[in-house]
N, C-alpha and C positions, 0 to 999 in steps of 0.2 A: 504493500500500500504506500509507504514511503518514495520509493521511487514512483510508483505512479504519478502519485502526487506531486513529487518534483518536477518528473519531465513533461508532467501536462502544464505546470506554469510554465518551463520552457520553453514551451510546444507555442503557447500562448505568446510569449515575449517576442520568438521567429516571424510568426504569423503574423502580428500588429509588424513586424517592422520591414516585410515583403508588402505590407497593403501598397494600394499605390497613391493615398491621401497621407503617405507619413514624408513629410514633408524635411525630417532630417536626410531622408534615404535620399531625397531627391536633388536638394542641396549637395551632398557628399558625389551626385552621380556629376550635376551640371560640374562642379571643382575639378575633377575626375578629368573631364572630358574639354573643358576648357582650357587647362593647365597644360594639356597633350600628355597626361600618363598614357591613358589607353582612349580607343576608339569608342563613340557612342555603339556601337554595334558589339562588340565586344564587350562592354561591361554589360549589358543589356543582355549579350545570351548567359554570361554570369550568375547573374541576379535570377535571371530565369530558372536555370538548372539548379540553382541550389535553391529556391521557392521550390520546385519539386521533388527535389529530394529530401528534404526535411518537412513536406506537407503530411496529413494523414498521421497514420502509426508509426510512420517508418521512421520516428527516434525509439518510439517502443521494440521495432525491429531490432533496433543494432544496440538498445540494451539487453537484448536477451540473443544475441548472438557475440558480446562482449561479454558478456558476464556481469554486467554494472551492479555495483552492491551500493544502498541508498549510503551517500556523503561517504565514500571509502577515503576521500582524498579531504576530507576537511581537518581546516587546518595544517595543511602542507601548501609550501610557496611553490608554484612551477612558474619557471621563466620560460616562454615561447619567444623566439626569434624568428620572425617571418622571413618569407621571401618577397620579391617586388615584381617577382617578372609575369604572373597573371592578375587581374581584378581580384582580391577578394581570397588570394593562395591561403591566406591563412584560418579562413573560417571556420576550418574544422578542427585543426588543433585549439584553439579559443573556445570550439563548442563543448572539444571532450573534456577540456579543464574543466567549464561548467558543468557539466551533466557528473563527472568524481565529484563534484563540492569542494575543490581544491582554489585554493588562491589564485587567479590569474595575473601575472605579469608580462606584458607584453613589448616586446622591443618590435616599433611598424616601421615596416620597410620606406624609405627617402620616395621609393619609386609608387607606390600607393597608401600617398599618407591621408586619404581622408573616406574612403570605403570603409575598412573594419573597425577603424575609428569609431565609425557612425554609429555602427554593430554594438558595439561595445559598451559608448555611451549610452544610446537606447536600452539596453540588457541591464548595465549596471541600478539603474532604476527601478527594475522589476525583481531582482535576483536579489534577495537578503542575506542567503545562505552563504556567503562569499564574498571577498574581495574581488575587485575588477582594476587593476590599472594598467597605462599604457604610457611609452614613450616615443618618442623619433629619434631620442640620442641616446643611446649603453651611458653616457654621462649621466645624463638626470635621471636615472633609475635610484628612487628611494627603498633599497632593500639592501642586508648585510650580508644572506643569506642565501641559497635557494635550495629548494628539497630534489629539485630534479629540474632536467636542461631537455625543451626539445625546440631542435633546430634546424630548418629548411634553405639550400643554395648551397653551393661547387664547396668542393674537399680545399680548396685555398681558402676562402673565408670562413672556412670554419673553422681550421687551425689558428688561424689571425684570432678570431673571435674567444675562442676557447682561452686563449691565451691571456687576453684581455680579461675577460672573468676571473682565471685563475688568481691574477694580479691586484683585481680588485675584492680578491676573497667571497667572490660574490658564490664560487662555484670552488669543490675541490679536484683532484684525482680519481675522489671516488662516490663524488656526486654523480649519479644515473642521469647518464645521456643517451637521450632518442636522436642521432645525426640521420639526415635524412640528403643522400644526397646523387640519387638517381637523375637522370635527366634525359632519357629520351624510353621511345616504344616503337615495338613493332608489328607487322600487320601481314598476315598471309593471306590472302585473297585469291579466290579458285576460279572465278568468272568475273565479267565484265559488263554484268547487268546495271542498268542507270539507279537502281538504289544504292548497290556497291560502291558503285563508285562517285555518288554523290556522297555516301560516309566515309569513303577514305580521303577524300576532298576536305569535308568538313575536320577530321582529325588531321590533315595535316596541317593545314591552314588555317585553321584559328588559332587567334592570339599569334600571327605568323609566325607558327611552330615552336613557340616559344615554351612549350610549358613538359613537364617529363612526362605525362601522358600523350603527348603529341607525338606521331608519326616519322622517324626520320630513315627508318628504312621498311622498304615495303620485298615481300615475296610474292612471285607469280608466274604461273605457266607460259605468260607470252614475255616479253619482250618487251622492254621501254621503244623501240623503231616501229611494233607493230599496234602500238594505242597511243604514242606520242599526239598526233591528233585529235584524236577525241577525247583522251582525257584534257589535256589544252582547253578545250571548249567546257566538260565541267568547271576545270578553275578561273575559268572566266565566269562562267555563268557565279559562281561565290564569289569572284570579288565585286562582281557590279552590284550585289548587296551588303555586300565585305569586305570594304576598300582595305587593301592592310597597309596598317595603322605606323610599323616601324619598315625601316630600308636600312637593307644591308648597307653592310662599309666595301667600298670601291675594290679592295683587293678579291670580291665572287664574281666579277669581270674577271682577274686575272687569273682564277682555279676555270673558268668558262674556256678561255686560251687557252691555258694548257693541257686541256682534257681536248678542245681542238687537234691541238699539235700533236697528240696523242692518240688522235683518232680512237676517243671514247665516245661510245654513245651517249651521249645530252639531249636536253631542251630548256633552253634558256630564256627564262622569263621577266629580265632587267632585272625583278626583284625577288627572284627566287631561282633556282637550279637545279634539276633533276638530270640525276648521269646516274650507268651505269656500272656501277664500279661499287666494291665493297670496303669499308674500314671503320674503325670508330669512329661513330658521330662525334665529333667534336665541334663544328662551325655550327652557326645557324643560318636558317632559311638553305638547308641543302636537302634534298630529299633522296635517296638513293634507291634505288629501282634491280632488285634482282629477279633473273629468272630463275626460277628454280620450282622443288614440292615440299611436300610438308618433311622431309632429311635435310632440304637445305634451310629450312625456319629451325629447325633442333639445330643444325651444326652454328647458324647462326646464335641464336639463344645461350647454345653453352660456349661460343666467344666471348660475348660482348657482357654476360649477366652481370658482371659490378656495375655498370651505370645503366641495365635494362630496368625500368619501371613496369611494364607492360606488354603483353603480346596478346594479340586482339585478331577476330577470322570474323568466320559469317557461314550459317547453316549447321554442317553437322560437326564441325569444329568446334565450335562454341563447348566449353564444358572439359574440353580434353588438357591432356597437359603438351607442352613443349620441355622437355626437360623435365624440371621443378616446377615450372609455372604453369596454371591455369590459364587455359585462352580465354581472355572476354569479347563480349562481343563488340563488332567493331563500331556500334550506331553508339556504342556506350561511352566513348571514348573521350569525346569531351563532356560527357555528361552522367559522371559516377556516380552511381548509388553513396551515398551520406555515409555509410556505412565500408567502405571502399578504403584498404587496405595500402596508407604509402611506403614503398620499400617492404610489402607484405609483410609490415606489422600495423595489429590494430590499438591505434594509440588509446585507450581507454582500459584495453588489457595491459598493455604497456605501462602505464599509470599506475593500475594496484596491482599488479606483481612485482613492480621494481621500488613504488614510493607508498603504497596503500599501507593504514595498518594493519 
């Protein structure tokens, strides 16, 4: 009954602040979008996806597929360190703090300083059980302490970061850290049907592939020379609704050359780049395009798994594993269930196994 109770005033605080007369959210969206963090269209499918994943039961879902035990975490300080590089990246971590009854402190990323902001503010209002605070700067953080560290963006800011903490005592050696620091997925696709490949359009290219669930190499029976065209025309057909929002730096002309000069299969799209060729994603807006079947998504998978987040199909795929990982579906992919697993841990299990009492 306690958690019921808890997560239906949650439930309740979400839902007032998805409505579309709440007038902080909309403030926070026009700042957003004026400022040039991200695109009206992009924060917009945002806001969307996570209003449906958190409608309904489905925070009731992912307590009883977390294990949530009512306030496991009250009275512990967790400090969350966002990322900036999607609208809104950090909602979920800030939601599981809430729903343990654990202290939230929050360090909001430079690059989306006024979306979970908004979130937070709003919540803080409604939420008794709990502290709520947040900063822009690891400086002005009022806390001596913290019970547990979790922390999203690249293996070099994290070490900078950690360090800083250590320094300021804020965290020890052997303070419980959740690093999270995945950054791309992939996608095996068996046909070339216009829904297919309007969701692998939509995962690669939203948020212009910016986010670790985001697509940056795909698997497939033809050929980047033998659908260079037509998919061309879906990703047009996305951006005349989905301008994207950031442009590469001048040196994906110069990887364009010399995949030229090498007579690699390409298709170059001023602002983005799909070739044939395989390696770790490391750049962004590059899309890589193998031919292959479902041995070459395993051989891939068990390469690249230290910075794979995701591998994602369609039909009877769905459901199986590649390696270790489970394929999700591909329509899902910018649009995860609330309950959705980063670096296949579920931060709320994560919580009271490592900090709960």
């Amino acid at each position: 009954m306690q958690v019921a109770n808890h997560i239906k005033k949650l439930s309740k605080a979400i839902d007032g602040w998805f409505q579309p007369d709440n007038m902080k959210l909309k403030t926070a969206i026009e700042q957003t979008v004026d400022e040039g963090f991200f695109s009206f269209e992009d924060v917009k499918q945002q806001i969307r996806a996570l209003k449906h994943a958190t409608a309904g039961d489905n925070l009731h879902k992912w307590t009883e597929s977390s294990g949530l035990q009512p306030h496991s975490l009250s009275g512990k300080d967790i400090l969350c360190l966002h990322a900036g590089n999607l609208p809104l990246v950090g909602f979920q971590d800030a939601l599981s703090v809430m729903m343990t009854g654990g202290n939230y402190f929050g360090k909001i990323s430079r690059k989306d300083p006024y979306l979970l902001p908004a979130f937070l503010e709003y919540s803080s209002g409604l939420i008794l059980q709990s502290e709520i605070n947040w900063v822009l700067n690891l400086d002005d953080l009022e806390i001596t302490k913290v019970d547990a560290l979790i922390f999203a963006g690249s293996e070099d800011s994290a070490s900078k970061v950690t360090s800083v903490l250590r320094e300021k005592n804020i965290i020890t050696k052997s303070t419980p850290s959740l690093i999270r620091t995945a950054h791309f997925s992939v996608a095996y696709i068996t046909n070339n049907h216009p829904e297919t490949m309007r969701d692998l359009t939509e995962a690669v290219f939203r948020y212009g592939g910016a986010g670790c669930r985001s697509i940056a190499i795909v698997v497939a029976p033809f050929g980047l020379n033998d659908w260079k065209c037509s998919f061309t025309e879906y990703i047009e057909e996305f951006w005349l609704k989905n301008p994207q929002h950031s442009k590469p730096d001048p040196s994906l002309f110069h990887r364009y050359a010399f995949n030229k000069a090498m007579k690699i299969e390409q298709a170059w799209l001023d602002d983005f780049l799909i070739e044939e060729q395989l390696s770790k994603p490391s750049e962004k807006f590059i899309l890589q395009w193998i031919k292959g079947d479902k041995n070459t998504l395993d051989d891939i998978v068990s390469k690249f798994k230290d910075g794979l987040q995701a591998v994602y199909s369609t039909e009877n795929y769905i459901g199986q594993k590649s390696n270790s990982m489970i394929i999700e579906p591909l329509s899902k992919a910018q649009n995860p269930s609330i309950w959705w697993k980063p670096d296949h841990i579920d931060t709320i299990e994560w919580l009271q196994e490592n900090v709960g009492i």
